[in-house]
Structures are given as C-alpha cells and as structure tokens.
N, C-alpha and C positions, 0 to 999 in steps of 0.2 A: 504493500500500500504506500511504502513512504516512496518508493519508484514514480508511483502512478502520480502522487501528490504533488512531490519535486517534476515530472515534465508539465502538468496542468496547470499549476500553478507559479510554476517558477522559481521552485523556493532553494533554499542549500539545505544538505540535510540536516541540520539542528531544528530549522525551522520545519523542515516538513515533519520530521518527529514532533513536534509541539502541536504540528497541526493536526498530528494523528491523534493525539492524544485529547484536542479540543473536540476532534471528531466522532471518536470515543464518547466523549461527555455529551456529545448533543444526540448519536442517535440512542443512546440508554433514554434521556429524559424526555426527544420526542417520539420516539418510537420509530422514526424514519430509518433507511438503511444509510451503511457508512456511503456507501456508493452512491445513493439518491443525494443524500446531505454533500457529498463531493461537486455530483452535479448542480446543486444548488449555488453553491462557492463558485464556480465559474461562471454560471449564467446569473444569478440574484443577487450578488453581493460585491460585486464592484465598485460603490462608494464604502464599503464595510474597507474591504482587502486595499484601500487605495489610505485609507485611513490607521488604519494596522502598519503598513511598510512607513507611516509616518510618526507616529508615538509610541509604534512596538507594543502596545499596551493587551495583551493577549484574553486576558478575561473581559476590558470590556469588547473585545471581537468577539467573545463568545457567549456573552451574555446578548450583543445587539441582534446574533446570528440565532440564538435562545428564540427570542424574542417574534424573530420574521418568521419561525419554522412553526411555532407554536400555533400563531396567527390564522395560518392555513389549515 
C-alpha cells in the first residue's frame, strides 16, 4: 500500500507511511475501504492535501478528511 500511496500521491516514504497509517484510522471509523478512502484523497481532497504539504499538520488532515467521509 505505501507503493500504491507514494506513486498516487507523490509522497516519500515517511510520508506515505503516515498516510497509511491516517488511512488506517479513517476507514476503521468510517467504514469505507482503504482503497475507496485512497480514491477519495486523489479525487476529493485537493484543497485538504495542498494544505497538508503546507503546515504538515497531519491530524488536522485527518480529522478535515474524518469529516468529508462521514458526510457522505
């Protein structure tokens, strides 16, 4: 997964580990799969991930990403 994450998303591997790990955390609590919630982070969340590569602040990406999945 941290392959699939690091080419989708661009990240180095520390980051795409984090991202696994956020990814982890969101589809336990929304029930969505890791793969849908991946798809969602490329197609949904581009002011999210543009905002992330700017303050690095990783929980509130995962809390705002929480938030849009829940929604639906």
């Amino acid at each position: 997964m941290i392959e699939k994450i690091s080419s989708i998303l661009g990240f180095n591997e520390k980051d795409a580990r984090r991202m696994q790990r956020v990814i982890d955390d969101l589809s336990s609590v929304s029930g969505f799969e890791k793969d849908e919630i991946l798809d969602f982070l490329r197609y949904g969340s581009e002011k999210e991930l543009k905002e992330l590569n700017e303050n690095y602040n990783w929980e509130k990406f995962r809390i705002q990403i929480q938030k849009k999945l829940v929604k639906r």
